[in-house]
C-alpha positions, 0 to 999 in steps of 0.5 A: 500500500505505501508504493502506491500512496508515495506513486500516487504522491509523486505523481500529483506533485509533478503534475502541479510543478509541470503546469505551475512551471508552464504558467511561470513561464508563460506557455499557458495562461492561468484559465489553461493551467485551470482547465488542466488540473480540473481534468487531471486525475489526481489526488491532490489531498496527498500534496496538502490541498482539501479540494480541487479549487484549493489547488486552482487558488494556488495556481491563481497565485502563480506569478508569471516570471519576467526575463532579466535584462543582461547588460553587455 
């Protein structure tokens, strides 16, 4: 039963750093990573989200990153 929670678990967590990764870096907008997560099959209680909507308030949070200016 552990192997399957701790699959289950990693499994969760690289869904939700692949597409808060993809809105941080502007490859999808934040209604895309929305229609993502709803449709994911995962069981985000074992990353510490209640509900489903939790985890859509946390990619509401996700900042989009902003490519620094090098200096030549």
């Amino acid at each position: 039963m552990g192997a399957v929670k701790n699959w289950a678990w990693d499994k969760a967590e690289e869904t939700l750093d692949k597409v808060v990764d993809r809105v941080k870096t502007g490859q999808i907008s934040k209604s895309q990573a929305v229609k993502e997560i709803q449709d994911a099959d995962e069981n985000w209680g074992l990353i510490g989200f209640d509900t489903v909507e939790d985890v859509l308030d946390f990619i509401d949070d996700v900042e989009l990153q902003t490519p620094e200016l090098v200096d030549f």
